[in-house]
C-alpha positions in Angstrom: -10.1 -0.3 -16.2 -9.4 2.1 -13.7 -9.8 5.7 -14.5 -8.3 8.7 -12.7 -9.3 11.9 -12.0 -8.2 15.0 -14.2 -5.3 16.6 -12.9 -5.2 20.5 -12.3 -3.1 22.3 -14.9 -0.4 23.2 -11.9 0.2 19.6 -11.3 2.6 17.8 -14.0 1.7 13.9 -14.1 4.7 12.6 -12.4 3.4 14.8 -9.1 -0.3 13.1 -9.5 1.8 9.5 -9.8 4.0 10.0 -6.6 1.2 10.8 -5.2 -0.3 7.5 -6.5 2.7 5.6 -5.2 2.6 7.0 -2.2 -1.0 6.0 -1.3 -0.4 2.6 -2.9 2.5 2.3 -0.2 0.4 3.6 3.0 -2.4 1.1 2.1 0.2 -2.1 1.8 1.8 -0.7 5.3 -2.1 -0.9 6.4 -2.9 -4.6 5.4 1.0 -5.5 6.2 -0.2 -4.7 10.1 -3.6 -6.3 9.5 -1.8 -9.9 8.1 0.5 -10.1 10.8 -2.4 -9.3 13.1 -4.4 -12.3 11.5 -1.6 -14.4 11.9 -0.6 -14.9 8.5 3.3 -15.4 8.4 3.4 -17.2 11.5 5.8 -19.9 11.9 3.8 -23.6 11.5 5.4 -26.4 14.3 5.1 -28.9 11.1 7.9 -27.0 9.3 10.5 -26.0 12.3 12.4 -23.5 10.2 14.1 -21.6 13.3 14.5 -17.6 13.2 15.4 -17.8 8.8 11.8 -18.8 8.6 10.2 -15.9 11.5 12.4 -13.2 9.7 11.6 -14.1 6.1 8.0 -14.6 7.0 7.9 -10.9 7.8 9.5 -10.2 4.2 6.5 -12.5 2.5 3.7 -11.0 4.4 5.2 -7.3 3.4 5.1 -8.5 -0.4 1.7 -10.4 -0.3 0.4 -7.4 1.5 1.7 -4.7 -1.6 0.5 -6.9 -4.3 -3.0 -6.7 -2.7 -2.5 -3.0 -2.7 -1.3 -2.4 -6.4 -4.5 -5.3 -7.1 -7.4 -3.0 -5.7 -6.9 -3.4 -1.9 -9.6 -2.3 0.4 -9.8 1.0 -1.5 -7.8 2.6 0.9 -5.3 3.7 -1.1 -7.8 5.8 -3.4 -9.2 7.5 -0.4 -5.7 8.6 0.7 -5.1 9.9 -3.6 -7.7 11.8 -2.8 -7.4 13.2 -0.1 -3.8 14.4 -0.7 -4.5 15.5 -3.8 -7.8 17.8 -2.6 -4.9 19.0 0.3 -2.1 19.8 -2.5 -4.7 22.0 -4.5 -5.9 23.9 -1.5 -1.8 24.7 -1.3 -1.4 25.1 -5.0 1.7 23.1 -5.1 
């Protein structure tokens, strides 16, 4: 169970979930770049699937790579929550 910081009266819960959302996204861009770094998605010579299988490769390492960010990640994506949310109550948004 994950539990969440309280939210600031100022801040309605749909702010605090974009906010959510927003770091979920950041992270999965994060490990998207780190996958295709590591290689995963790269065309295998057994399969010879041509450019369909390079460009849909890209499209299964994006998904793989947000599902490992709504499943926990690295943690990343909490740093960044918090972080944005300590920068919108300096601002009193």
């Amino acid at each position: 169970m994950k539990v969440s910081p309280p939210l600031s009266p100022s801040q309605p819960p749909a702010y605090s979930q974009k906010l959510r959302e927003a770091a979920i996204e950041l992270e999965a861009a994060f490990l998207s770049e780190m996958l295709k770094s590591a290689g995963l998605g790269k065309a295998r010579q057994s399969f010879g699937g041509g450019a369909g299988e390079d460009q849909f490769a890209s499209f299964l390492v994006q998904h793989q790579a947000r599902a490992l960010a709504r499943s926990g990640g690295v943690g990343l994506s909490e740093i960044l929550y918090q972080s944005m949310m300590e920068k919108t109550d300096a601002k009193d948004v």
